[in-house]
Backbone as CSV, one residue per row, in Angstrom:
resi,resn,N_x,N_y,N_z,CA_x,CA_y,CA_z,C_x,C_y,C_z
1,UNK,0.440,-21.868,18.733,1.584,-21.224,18.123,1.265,-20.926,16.657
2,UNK,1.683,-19.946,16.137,1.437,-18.778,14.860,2.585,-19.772,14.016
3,UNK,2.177,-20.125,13.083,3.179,-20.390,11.918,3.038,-19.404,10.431
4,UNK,3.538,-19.067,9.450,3.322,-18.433,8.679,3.604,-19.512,7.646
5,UNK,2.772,-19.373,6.171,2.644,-19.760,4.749,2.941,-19.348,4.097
6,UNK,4.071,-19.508,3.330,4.171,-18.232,2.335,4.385,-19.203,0.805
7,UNK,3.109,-18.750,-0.140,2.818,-19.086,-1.225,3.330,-18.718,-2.477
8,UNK,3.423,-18.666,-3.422,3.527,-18.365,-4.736,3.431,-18.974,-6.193
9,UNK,2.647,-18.273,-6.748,1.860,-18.731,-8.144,1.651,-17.976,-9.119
10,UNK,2.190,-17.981,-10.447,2.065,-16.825,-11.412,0.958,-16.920,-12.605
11,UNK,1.050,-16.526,-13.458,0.033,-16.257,-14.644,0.693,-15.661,-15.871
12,UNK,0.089,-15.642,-16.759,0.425,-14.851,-18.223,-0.707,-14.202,-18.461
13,UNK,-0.846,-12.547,-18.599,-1.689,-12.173,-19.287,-1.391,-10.844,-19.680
14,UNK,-2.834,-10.491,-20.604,-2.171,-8.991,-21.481,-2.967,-8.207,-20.526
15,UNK,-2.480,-6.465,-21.744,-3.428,-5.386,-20.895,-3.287,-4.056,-21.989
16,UNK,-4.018,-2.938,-21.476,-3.665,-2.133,-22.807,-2.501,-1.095,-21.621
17,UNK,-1.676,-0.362,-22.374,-1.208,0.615,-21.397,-0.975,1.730,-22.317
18,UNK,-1.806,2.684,-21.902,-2.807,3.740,-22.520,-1.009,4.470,-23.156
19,UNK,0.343,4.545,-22.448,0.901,5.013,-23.311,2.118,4.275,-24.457
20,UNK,1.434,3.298,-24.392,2.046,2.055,-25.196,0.869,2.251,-27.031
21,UNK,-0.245,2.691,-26.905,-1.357,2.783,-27.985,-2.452,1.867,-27.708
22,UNK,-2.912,1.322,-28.776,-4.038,0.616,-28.769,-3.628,-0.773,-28.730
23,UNK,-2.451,-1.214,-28.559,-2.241,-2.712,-28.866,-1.779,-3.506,-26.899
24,UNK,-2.263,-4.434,-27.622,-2.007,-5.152,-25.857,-0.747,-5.799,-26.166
25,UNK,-0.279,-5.973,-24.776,0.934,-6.474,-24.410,0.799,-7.246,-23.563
26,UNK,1.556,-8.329,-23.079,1.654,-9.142,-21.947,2.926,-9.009,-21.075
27,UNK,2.222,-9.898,-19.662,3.674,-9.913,-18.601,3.711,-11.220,-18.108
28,UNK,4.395,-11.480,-17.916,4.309,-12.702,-16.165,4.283,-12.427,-14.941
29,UNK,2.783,-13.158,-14.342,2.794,-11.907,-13.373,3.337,-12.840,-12.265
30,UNK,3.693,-12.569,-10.896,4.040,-13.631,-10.039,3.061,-13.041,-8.278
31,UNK,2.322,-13.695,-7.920,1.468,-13.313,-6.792,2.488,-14.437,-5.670
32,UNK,2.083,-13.296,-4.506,3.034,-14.056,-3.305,2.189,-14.187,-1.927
33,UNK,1.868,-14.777,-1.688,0.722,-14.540,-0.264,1.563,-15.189,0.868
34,UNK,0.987,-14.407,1.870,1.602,-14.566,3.316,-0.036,-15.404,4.091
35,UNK,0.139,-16.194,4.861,-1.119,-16.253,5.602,-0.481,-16.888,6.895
36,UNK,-0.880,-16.594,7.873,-0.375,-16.594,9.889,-1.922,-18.000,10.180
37,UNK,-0.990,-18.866,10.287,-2.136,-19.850,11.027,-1.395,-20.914,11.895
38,UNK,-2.587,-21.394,12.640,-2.038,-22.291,13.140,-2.143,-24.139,12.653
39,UNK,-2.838,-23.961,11.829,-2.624,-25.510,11.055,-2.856,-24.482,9.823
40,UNK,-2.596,-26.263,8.897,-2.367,-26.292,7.797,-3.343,-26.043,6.588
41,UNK,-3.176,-25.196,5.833,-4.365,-24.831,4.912,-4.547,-25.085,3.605
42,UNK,-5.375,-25.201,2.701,-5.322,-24.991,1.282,-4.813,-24.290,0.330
43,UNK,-4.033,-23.097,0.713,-3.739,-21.440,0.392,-3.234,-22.089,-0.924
44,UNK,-2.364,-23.092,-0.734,-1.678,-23.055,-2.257,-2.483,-23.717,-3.239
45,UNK,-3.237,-24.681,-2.934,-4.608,-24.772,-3.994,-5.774,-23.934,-4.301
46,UNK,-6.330,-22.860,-3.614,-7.222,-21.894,-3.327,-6.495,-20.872,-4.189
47,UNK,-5.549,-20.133,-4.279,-4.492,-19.296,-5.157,-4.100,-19.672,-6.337
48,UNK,-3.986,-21.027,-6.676,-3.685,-21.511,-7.939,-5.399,-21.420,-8.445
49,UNK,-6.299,-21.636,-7.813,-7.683,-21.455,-8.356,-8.261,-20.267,-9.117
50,UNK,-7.328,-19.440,-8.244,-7.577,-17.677,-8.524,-6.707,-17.646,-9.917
51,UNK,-5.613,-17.825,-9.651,-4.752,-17.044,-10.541,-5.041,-17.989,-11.948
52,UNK,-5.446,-19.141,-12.037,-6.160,-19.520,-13.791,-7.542,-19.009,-13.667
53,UNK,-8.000,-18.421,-13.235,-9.520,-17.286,-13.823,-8.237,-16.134,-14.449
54,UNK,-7.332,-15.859,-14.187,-6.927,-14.834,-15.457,-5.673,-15.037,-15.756
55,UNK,-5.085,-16.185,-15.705,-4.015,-16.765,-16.762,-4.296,-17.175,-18.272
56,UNK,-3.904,-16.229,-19.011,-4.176,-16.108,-20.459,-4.963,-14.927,-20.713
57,UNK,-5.342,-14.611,-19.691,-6.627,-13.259,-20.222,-6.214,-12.125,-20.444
58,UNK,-6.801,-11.161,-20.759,-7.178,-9.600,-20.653,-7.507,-9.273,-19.835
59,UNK,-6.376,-8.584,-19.048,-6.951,-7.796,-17.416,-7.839,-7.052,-17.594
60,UNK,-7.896,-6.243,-19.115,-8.821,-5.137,-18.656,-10.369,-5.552,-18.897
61,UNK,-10.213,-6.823,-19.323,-11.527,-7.412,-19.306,-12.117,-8.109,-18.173
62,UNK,-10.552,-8.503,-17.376,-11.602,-9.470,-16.174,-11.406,-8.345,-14.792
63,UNK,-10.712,-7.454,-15.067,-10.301,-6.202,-13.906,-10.710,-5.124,-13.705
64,UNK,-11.874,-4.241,-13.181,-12.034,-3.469,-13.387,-11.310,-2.139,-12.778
65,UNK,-11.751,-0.595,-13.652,-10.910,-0.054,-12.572,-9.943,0.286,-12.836
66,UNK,-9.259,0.511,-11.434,-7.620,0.613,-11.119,-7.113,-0.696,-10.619
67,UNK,-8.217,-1.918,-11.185,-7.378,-3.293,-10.424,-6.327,-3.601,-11.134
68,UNK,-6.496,-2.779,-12.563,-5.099,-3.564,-13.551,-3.819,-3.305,-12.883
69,UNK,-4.164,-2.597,-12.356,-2.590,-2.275,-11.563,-2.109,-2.852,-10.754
70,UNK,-0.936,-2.761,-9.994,-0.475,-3.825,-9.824,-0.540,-3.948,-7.900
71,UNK,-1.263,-2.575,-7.215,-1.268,-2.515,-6.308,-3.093,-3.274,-5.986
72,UNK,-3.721,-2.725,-7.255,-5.012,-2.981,-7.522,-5.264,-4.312,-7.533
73,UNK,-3.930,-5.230,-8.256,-4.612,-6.806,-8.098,-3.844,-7.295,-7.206
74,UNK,-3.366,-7.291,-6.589,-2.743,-7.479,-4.898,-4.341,-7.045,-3.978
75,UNK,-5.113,-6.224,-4.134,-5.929,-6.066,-3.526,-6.852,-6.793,-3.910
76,UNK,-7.391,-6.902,-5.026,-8.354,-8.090,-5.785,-7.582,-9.651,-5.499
77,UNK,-6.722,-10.207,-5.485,-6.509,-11.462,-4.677,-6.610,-11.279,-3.431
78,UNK,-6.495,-10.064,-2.563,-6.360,-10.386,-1.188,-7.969,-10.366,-0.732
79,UNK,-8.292,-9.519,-1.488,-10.474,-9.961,-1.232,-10.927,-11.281,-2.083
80,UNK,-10.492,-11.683,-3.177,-10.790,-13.572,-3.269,-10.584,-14.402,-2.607
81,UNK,-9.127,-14.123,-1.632,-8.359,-15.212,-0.460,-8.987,-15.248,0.605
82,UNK,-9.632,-13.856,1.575,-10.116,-13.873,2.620,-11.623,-14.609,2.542
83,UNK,-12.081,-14.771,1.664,-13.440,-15.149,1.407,-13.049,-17.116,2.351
84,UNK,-12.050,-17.568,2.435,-11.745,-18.651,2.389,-10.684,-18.757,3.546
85,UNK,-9.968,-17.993,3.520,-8.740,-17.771,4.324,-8.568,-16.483,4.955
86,UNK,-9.110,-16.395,6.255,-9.546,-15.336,6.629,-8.279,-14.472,7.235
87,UNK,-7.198,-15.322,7.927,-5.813,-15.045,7.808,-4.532,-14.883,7.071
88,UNK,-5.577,-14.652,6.116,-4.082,-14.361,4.804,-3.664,-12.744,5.312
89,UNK,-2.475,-12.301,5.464,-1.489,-11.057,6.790,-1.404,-10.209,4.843
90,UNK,-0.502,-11.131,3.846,-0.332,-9.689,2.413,-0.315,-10.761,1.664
91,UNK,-0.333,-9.838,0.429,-0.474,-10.486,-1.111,0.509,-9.344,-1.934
92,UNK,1.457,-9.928,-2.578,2.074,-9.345,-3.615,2.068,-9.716,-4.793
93,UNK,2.649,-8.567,-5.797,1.949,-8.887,-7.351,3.142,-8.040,-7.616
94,UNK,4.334,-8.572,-8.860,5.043,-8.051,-9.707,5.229,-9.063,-10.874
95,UNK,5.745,-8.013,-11.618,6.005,-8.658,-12.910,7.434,-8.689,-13.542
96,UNK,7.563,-8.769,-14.914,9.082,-8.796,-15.530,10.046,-7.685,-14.647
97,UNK,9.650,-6.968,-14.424,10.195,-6.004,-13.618,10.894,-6.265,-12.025
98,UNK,11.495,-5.484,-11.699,11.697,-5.637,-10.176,10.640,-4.655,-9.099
99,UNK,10.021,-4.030,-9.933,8.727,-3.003,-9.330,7.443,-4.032,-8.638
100,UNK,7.488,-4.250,-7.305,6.248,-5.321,-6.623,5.489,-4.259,-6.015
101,UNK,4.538,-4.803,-5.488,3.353,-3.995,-5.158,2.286,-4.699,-4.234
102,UNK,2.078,-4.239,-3.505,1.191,-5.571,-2.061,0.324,-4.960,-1.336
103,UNK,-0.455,-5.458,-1.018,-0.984,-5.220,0.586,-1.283,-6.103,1.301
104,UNK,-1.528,-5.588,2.962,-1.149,-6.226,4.202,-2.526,-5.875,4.930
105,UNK,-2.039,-7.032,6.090,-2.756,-6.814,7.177,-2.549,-7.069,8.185
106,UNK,-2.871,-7.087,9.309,-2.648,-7.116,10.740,-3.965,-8.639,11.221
107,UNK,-3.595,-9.698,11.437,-4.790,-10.467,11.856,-4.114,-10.900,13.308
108,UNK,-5.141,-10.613,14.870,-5.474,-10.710,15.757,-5.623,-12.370,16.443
C-alpha cells in the first residue's frame, strides 16, 4: 500500500531582479515535497540538507540559469531529491507571495 509524505522546509536568500537594478534583495523561500512510498524515509532530513546549501546565499551564485526562478528551483530540488529518493511524485517553491511554482511526476 502507497502512502504519501508530504514535507516542508524553507530558507532565506537574496537574488538580483534585473528590474529592481543592481542591488539584491531577499525572500523566504518555502519548498514542499510530495514523495508516494511505501515505508518510511529520510525526505525530511535529505531536504533540510538541500535547502542549507542555499539558506543565506545568493541564488544567482549557487543557481544557474533560469534556476533562480521559481519554477527553475522546484526543478533543481526535484533533481537533488531523486538522486536519493527516487519517488519523490512534486516539489514546490514559493515565496512572500502567494505565486508557487512546482513540478511533478508520475512514479509507477
Amino acid at each position: 500500500m502507497n502512502r504519501y509524505t508530504k514535507v516542508t522546509d524553507g530558507f532565506d536568500a537574496t537574488h538580483l531582479d534585473p528590474d529592481e537594478g543592481a542591488h539584491l534583495h531577499g525572500h523566504r523561500f518555502t519548498v514542499e515535497v510530495v514523495e508516494q512510498s511505501e515505508v518510511a524515509t529520510l525526505i525530511e532530513h535529505d531536504l533540510h540538507a538541500i535547502v542549507l546549501e542555499l539558506h543565506l546565499r545568493d541564488l544567482g551564485q549557487m543557481l544557474v540559469g533560469g534556476s533562480q526562478s521559481l519554477p527553475g528551483m522546484a526543478s533543481w530540488f526535484m533533481e537533488r531529491l531523486l538522486t536519493k529518493h527516487p519517488r519523490v511524485i512534486s516539489v514546490e517553491v514559493w515565496h512572500d507571495s502567494a505565486f508557487r511554482a512546482g513540478v511533478s511526476r508520475t512514479v509507477r
